[in-house]
C-alpha positions as CSV (number, residue, x, y, z in Angstrom):
1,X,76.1,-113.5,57.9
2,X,78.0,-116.0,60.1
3,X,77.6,-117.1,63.2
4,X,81.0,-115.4,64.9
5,X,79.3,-111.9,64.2
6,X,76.4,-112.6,66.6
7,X,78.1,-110.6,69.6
8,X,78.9,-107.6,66.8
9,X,74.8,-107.5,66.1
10,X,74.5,-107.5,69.7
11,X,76.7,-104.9,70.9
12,X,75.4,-102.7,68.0
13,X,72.0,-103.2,69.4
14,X,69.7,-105.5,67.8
15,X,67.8,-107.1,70.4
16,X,66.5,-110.0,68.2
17,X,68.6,-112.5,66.1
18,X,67.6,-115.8,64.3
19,X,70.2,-118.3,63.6
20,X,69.9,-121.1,61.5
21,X,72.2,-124.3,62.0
22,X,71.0,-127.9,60.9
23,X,69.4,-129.9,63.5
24,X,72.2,-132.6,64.1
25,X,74.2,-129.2,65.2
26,X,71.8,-127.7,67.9
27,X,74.1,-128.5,70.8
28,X,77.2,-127.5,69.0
29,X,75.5,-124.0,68.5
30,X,74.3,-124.1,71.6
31,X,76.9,-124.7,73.5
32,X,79.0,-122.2,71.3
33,X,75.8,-119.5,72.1
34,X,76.7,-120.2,75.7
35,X,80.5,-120.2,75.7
36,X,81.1,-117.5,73.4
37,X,77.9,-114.7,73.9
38,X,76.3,-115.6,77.5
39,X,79.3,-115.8,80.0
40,X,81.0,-112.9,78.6
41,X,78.1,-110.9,80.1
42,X,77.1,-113.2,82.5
43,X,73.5,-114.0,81.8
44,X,71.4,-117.2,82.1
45,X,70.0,-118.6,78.7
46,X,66.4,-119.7,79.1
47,X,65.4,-122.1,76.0
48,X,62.0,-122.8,74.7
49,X,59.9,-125.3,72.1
50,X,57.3,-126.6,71.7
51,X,58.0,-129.9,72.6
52,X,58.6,-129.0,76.2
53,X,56.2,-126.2,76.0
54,X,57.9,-124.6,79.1
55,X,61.4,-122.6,79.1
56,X,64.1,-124.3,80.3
57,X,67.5,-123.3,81.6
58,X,70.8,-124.1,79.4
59,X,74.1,-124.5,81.0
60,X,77.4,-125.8,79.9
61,X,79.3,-127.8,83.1
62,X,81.2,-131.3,83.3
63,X,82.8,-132.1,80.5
64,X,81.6,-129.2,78.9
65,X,78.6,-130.7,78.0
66,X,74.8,-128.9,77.6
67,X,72.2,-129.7,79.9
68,X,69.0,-128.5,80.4
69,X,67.4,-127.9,83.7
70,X,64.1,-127.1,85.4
71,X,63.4,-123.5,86.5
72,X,62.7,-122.8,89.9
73,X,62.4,-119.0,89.3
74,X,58.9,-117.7,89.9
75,X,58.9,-115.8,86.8
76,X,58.6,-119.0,85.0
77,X,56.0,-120.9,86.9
78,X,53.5,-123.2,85.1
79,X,53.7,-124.6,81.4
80,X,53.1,-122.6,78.2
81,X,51.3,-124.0,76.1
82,X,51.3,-121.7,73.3
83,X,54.5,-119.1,72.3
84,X,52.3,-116.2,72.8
85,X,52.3,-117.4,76.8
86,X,56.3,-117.9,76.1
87,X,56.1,-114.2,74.5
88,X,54.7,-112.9,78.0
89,X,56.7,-114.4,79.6
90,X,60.3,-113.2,78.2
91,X,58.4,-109.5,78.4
92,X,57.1,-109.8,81.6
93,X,60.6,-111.3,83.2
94,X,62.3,-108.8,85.2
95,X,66.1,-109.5,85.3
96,X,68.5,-109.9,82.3
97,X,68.5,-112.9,80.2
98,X,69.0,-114.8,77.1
99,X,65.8,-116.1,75.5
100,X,65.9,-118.6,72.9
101,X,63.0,-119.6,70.7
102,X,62.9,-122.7,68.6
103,X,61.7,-123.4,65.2
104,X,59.6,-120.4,65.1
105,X,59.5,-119.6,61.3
106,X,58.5,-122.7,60.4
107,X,54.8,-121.4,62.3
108,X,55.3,-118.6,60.5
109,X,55.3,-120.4,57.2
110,X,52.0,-122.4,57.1
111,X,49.7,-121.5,54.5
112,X,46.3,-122.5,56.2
113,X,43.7,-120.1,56.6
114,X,43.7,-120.5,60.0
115,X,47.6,-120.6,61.1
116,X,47.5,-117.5,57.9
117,X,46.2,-115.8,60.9
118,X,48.5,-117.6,63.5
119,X,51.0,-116.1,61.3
120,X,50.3,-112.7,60.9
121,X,49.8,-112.5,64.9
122,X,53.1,-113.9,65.5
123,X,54.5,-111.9,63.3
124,X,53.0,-108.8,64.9
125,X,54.1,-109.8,68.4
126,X,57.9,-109.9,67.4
127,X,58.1,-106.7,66.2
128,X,56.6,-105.3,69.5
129,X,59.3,-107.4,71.5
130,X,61.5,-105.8,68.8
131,X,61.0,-102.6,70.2
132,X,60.4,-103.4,73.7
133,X,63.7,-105.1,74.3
134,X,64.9,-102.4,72.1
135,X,64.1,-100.0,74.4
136,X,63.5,-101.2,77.8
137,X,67.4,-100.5,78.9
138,X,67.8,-104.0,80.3
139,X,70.2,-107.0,78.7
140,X,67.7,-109.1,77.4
141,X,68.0,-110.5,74.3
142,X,65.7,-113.1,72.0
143,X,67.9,-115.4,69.8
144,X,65.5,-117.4,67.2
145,X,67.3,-120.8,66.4
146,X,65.8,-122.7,64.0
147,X,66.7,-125.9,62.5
148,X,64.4,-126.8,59.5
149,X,65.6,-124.3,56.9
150,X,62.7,-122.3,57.3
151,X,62.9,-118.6,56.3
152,X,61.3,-116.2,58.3
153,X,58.7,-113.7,56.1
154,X,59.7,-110.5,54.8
155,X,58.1,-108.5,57.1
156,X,60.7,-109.6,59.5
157,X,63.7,-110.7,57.4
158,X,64.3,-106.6,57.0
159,X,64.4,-106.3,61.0
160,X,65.9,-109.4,62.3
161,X,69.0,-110.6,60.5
162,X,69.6,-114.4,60.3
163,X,72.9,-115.8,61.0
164,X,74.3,-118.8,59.3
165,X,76.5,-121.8,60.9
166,X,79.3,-122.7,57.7
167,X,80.6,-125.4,57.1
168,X,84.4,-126.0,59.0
169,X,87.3,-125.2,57.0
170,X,90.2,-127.2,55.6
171,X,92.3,-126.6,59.0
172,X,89.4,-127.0,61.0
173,X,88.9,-130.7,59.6
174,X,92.4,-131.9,59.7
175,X,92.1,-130.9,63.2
176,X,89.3,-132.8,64.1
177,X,90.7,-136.0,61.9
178,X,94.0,-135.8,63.3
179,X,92.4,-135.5,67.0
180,X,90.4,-138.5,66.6
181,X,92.6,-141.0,65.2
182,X,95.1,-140.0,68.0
183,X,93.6,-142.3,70.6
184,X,93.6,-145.1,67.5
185,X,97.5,-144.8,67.0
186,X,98.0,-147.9,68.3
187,X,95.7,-149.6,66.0
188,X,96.7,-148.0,62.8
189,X,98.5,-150.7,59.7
190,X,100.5,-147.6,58.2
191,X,100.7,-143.9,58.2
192,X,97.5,-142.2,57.8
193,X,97.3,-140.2,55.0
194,X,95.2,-137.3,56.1
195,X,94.7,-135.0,53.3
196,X,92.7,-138.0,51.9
197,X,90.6,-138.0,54.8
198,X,90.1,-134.7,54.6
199,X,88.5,-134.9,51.0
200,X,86.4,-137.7,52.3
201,X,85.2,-135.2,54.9
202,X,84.2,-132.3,53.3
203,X,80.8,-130.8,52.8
204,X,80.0,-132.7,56.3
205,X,79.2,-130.6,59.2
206,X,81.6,-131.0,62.6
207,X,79.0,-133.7,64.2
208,X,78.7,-135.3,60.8
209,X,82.4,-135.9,60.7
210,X,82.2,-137.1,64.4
211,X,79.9,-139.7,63.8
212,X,81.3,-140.4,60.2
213,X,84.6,-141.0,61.7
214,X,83.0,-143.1,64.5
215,X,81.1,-145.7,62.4
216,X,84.0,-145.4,59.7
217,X,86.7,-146.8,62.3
218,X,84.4,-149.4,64.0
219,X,83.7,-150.8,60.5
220,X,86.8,-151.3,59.5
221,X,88.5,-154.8,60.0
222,X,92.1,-153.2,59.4
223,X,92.5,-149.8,60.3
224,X,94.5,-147.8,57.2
225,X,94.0,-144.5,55.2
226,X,92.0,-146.5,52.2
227,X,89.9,-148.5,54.6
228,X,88.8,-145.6,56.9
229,X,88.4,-142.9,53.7
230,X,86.0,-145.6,52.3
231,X,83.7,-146.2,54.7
232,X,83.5,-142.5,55.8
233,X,82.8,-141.8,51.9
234,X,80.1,-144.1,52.1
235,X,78.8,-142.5,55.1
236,X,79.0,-139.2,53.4
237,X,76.9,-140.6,50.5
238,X,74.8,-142.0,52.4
239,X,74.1,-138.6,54.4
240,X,74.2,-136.3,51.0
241,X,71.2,-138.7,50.2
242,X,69.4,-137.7,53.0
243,X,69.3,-134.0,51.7
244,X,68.2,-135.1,48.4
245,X,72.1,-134.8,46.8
246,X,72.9,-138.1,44.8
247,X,76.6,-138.3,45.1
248,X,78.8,-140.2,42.7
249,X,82.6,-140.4,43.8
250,X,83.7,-142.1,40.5
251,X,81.5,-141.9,37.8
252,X,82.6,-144.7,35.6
253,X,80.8,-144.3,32.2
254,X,83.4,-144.9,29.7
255,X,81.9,-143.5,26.3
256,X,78.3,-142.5,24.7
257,X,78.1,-142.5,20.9
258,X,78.8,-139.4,19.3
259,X,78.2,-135.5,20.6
260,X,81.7,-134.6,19.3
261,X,81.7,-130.9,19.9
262,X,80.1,-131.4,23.5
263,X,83.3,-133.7,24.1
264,X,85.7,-131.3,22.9
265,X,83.8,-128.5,24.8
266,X,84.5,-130.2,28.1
267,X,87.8,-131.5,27.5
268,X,88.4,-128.1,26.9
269,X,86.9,-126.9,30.3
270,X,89.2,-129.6,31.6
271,X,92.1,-127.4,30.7
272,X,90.7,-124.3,32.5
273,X,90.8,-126.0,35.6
274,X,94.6,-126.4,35.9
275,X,96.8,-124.1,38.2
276,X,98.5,-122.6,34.7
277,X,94.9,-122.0,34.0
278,X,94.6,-119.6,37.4
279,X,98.5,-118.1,36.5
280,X,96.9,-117.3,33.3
281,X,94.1,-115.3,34.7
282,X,91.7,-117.6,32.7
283,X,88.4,-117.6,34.8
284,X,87.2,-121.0,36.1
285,X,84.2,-122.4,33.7
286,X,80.9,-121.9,34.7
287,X,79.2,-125.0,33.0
288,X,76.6,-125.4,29.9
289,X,73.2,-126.2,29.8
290,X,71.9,-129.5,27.4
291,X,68.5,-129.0,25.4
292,X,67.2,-131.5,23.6
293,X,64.3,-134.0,23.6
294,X,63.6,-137.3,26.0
295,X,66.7,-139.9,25.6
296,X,68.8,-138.0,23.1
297,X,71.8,-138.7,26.2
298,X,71.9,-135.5,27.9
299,X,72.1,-137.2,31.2
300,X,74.6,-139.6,30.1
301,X,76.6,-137.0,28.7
302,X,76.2,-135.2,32.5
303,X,77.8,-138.1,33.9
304,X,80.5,-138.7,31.0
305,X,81.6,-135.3,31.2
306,X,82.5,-136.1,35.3
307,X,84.7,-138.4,33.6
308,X,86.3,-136.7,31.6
309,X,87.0,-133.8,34.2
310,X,87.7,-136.5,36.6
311,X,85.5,-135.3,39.7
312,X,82.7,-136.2,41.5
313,X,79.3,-136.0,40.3
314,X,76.8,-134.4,42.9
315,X,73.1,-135.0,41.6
316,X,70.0,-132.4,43.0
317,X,66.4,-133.6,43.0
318,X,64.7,-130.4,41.3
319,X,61.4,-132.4,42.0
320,X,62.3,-132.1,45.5
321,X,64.3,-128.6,45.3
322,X,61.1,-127.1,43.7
323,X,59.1,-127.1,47.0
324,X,61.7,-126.1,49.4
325,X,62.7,-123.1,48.9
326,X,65.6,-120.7,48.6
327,X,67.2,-121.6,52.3
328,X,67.4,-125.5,51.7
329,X,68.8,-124.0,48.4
330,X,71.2,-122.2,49.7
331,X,72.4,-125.1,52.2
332,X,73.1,-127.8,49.6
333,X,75.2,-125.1,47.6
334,X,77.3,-124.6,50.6
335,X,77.7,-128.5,50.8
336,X,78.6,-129.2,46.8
337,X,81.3,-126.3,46.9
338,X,83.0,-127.5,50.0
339,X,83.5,-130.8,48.1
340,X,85.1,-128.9,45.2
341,X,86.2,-130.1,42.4
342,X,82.7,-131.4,41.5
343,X,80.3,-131.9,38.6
344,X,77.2,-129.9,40.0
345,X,74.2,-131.9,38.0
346,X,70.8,-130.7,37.6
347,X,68.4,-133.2,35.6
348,X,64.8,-131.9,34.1
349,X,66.6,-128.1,35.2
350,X,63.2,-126.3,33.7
351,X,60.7,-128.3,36.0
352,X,62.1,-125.6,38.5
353,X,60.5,-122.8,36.5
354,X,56.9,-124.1,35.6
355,X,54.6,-121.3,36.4
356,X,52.3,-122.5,38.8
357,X,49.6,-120.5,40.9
358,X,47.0,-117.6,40.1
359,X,49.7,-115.4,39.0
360,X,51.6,-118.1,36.7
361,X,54.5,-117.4,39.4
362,X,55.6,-119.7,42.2
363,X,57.4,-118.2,45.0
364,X,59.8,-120.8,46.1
365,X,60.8,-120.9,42.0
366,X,61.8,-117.2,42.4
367,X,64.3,-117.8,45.8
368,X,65.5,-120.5,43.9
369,X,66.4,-118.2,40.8
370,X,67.4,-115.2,42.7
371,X,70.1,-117.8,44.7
372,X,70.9,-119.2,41.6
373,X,71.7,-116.1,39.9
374,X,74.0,-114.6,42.5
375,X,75.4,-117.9,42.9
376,X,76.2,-118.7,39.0
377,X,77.6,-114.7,39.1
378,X,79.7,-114.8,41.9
379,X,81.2,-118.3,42.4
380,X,84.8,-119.0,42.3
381,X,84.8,-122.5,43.6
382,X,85.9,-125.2,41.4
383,X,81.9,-126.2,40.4
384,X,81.2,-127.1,37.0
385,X,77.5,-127.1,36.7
386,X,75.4,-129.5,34.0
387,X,71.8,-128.7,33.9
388,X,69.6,-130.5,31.3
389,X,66.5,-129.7,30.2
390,X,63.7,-130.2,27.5
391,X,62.6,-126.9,26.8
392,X,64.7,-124.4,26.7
393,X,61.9,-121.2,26.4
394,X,61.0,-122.2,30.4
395,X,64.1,-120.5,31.3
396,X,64.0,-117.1,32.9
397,X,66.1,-114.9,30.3
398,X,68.3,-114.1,33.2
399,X,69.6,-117.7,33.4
400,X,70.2,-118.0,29.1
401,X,72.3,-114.4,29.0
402,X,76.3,-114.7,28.3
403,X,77.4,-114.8,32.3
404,X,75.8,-117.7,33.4
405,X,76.3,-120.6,31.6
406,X,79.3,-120.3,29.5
407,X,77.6,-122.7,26.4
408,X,74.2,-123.6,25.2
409,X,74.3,-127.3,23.5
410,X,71.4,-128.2,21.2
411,X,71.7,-132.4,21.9
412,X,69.3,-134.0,19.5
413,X,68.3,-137.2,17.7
414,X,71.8,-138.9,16.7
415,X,73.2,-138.6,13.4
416,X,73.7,-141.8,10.9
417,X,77.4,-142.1,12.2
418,X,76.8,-141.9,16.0
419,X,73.4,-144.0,16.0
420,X,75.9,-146.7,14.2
421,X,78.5,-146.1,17.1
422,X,75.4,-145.8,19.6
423,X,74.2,-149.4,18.3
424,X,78.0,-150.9,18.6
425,X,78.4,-150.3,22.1
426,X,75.3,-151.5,22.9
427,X,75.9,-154.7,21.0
428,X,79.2,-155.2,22.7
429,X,77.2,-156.0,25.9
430,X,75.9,-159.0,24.5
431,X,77.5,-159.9,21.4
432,X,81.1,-159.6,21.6
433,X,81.8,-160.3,17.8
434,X,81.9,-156.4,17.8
435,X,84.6,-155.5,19.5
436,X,86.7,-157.5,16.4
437,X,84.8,-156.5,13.4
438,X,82.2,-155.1,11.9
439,X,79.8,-157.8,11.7
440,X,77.2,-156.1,9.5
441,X,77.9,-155.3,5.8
442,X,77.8,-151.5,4.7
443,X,74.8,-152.5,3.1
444,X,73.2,-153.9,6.1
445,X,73.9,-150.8,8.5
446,X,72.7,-148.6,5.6
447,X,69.6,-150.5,6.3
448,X,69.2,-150.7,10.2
449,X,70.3,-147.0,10.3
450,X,67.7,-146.0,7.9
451,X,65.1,-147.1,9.6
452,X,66.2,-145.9,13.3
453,X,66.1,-142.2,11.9
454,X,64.9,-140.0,14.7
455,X,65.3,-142.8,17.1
456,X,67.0,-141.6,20.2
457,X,69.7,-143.0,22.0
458,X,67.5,-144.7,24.8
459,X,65.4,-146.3,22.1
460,X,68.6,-147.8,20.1
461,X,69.6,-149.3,23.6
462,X,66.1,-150.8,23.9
463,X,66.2,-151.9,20.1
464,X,69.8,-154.0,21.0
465,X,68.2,-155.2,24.6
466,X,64.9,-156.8,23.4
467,X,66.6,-158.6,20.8
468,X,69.2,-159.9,23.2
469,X,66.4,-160.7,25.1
470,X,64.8,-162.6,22.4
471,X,67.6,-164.4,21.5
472,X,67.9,-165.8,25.3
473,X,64.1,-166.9,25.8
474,X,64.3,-169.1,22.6
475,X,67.7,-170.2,23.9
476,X,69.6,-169.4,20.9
477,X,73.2,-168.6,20.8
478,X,73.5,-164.8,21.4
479,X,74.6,-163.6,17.7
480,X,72.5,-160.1,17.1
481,X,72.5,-159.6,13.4
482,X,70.5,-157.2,11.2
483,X,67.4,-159.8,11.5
484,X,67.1,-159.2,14.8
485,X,67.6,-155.7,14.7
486,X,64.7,-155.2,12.3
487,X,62.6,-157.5,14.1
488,X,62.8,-155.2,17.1
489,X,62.3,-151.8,15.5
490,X,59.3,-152.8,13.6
491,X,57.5,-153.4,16.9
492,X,58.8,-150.1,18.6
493,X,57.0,-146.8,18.3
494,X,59.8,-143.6,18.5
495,X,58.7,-140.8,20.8
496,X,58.9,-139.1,17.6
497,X,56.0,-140.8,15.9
498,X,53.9,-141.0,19.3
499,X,54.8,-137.0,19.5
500,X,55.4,-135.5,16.9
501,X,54.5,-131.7,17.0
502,X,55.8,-131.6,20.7
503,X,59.0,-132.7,19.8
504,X,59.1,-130.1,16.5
505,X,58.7,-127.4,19.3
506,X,61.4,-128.5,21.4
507,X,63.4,-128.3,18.5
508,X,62.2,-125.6,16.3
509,X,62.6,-123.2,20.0
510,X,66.2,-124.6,20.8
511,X,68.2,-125.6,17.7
512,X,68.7,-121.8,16.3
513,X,69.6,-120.4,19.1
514,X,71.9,-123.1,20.3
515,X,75.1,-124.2,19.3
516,X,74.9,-128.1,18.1
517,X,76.4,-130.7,20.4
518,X,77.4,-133.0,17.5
519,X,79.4,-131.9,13.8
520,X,77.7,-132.6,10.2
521,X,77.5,-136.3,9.5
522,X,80.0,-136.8,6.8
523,X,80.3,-140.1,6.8
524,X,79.0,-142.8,4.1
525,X,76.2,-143.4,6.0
526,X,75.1,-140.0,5.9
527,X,71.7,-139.6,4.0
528,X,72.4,-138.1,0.5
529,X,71.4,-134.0,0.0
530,X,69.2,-133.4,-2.0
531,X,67.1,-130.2,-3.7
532,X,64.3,-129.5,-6.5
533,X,67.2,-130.5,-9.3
534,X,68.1,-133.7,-7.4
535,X,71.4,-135.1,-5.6
């Protein structure tokens, strides 16, 4: 639920509410809390945390700015040390008031045995005040702001309904943009171009694109649309970072070697995108999941296909995402659909479904999934999500039914043709006889790719690099032939070798139920079928 329905709760008589902003917003909601719930009935807002450890008393005067004060009212005498003291206090105050209470799911979410306890008191005493401010007749109301993306517990989440502070609109951006250049019109080379601002902007909060638009401004040495868009879009990566979102504006892989179907399958999904797409009534495309062993280019292919769909790429940690929970979830979707069109990329996707704990379950896995879910079901924002992943039997079944993803690709160890065309471009980094010509013989590439069967992608590149490297330490002239290619291979063991049977599984449990990423080889390097009665 947003924020704007907080007097509707209100009025309807829920006595407790917890809202949940991001902590570089707390004054903004604040002051909004203030402005747009408290005068209208002309109560005082009494704050509390547990860095003060006392209440204080909000108020919004010059320049409409918050500050906090002291309280001089005897009902609020002494420090509290403790919420429960703050508890007795908001019960035991006699007038009508506003009471706000920081950060307090977060206590209610450690896991010790002795705040366990904490907990489960703390969670009793709010649903007494539930009840008492309920039914005491008086206008006093608890609002529970909290700024670390903690949930509250279930227990509670049925009672008290949290509120959500979104992200500003379109309009509300271009407002703001075209409100703070204003005083800089003096300044400005050329015409400011402010949709492009705008795009720079988004999935930044109000007070991000404040201070983005501050240090943006003062870094640039001539203020224009491309210098200003810039250096806010490198504030915005910079602060996507901070939430564990790698963000790519331009991703600028050219090519990888082979995975034809996968490359018609996107340019495809290309198509879907366009407005005669939407006049159609052709849905927008979900995404596809890649399974396949280690290095076979599933991320590379990730980043290619943002390329070829020509958006930005937004990256999530699942290392990190696997901890936090459903909430943080929740938050960095919000943030990679306002900057839509993207490329939504999850690498090692089934590390967020390892069973863990005494029941094999993990709690924060099933937020995740159940936010997922709804998410992949009901989104009609302009996401194309890429999730990669080893082995595809992790997966709930929920996530691997028709609806979700709209394709399955099965990327494995290159074919003859593609490790040939994997090899080239690698080659052409060093030795740049091979953008002309095929320097190596039919023979000779019959040879090399022979021998690299079952080598994957990342271990071709590392094949071409060490013998580059080679070359360069004995100071030769950089010509990589099939000498040096050899050379190389016979003193690299293939994750295939080192592991064998766990690399059958991956592919034995994926490739049947799959659809392949690359077509047949049918080239002349293709190895020869064979049978019982020969060729």
């Amino acid at each position: 639920m947003q924020l704007s329905q907080l007097n509707l709760l209100i009025d309807s008589g829920i006595p407790i509410v917890c809202v949940a902003t991001p902590a570089g917003d707390r004054i903004t909601i604040l002051t909004w809390i203030y402005k747009e719930f408290a005068v209208g009935r002309n109560l005082p807002i009494y704050l509390w945390n547990s860095g003060w450890e006392c209440f204080k008393q909000v108020k919004c005067e010059f320049k409409n700015k918050i500050n906090f004060y002291s309280i001089k009212d005897s009902g609020f005498t002494g420090y509290y040390v403790d919420v429960f003291e703050a508890f007795d206090c908001l019960l035991n105050y006699e007038g009508d008031a506003i009471f706000v209470l920081e950060n307090l799911p977060s206590l209610l979410d450690s896991t010790s045995e002795y705040f366990g306890n904490f907990s489960n008191k703390m969670i009793s005493q709010l649903i007494n005040i539930y009840y008492e401010l309920e039914n005491n007749g008086k206008l006093k109301y608890l609002i529970l702001l909290t700024t670390d993306d903690a949930e509250l517990p279930q227990s509670l989440n049925s009672l008290i309904p949290t509120l959500w502070t979104s992200l500003p609109s379109t309009e509300e951006v271009t407002d703001l943009i075209t409100n703070y250049l204003h005083k800089f019109r003096s300044e400005v080379s050329a015409a400011i171009d402010i949709l492009s601002l705008v795009n720079a902007a988004s999935g930044l909060t109000i007070e991000e694109i404040r201070l983005g638009l501050a240090i943006a401004v003062r870094s640039c040495l001539e203020l224009n649309t491309n210098t200003i868009a810039e250096n806010l879009l490198v504030y915005k990566v910079n602060r996507f970072r901070s939430f564990n979102l790698n963000l790519l504006p331009k991703p600028s892989l050219l090519d990888f070697g082979g995975l034809d179907l996968l490359k018609k399958y996107i340019e495809n999904a290309k198509q879907d995108f366009l407005p005669s797409a939407r006049a159609a009534n052709i849905p927008l495309p979900k995404g596809c999941l890649l399974v396949g062993p280690p290095g076979t280019g599933k991320t590379l292919a990730a980043h290619v296909s943002a390329k070829i769909l020509g958006f930005p790429l937004v990256s999530i940690d699942t290392t990190v995402l696997a901890g936090a929970g459903g909430t943080y979830f929740k938050r960095l979707l919000e943030r990679v659909e306002a900057c839509a069109p993207v490329v939504l990329y999850f690498d090692e996707f089934d590390k967020l479904f390892a069973a863990s704990g005494e029941s094999g379950e993990d709690i924060s896995s099933r937020q995740i999934l159940g936010t997922l879910l709804t998410w992949l079901q009901d989104k009609k924002s302009a996401v194309f999500v890429v999730a990669t992943l080893n082995r595809l039997d992790v997966l709930p079944l929920e996530l691997t039914r028709v609806g979700r993803f709209d394709e399955i690709f099965y990327v494995g160890f290159p074919q003859a043709i593609e490790r040939k065309a994997i090899l080239i471009m690698h080659l052409r980094r060093f030795d740049e006889r091979y953008y002309s010509s095929d320097i190596l013989t039919s023979k000779e590439w019959r040879i090399i790719l022979n021998k690299t069967i079952n080598c994957t992608g990342a271990e071709l590149a590392r094949i071409v690099e060490k013998a580059a490297r080679a070359l360069f330490y004995q100071g030769r002239q950089m010509k990589i032939g099939l000498v040096e290619l050899l050379e190389q291979r016979e003193i690299m063991i293939p994750l295939y070798v080192r592991d064998t049977d766990r690399i059958l599984a991956i592919e034995n449990r994926a490739k049947y139920i799959s659809q392949p990423a690359s077509s047949p080889d049918k080239s002349e390097f293709a190895p020869t079928i064979t049978s019982y009665w020969g060729n």
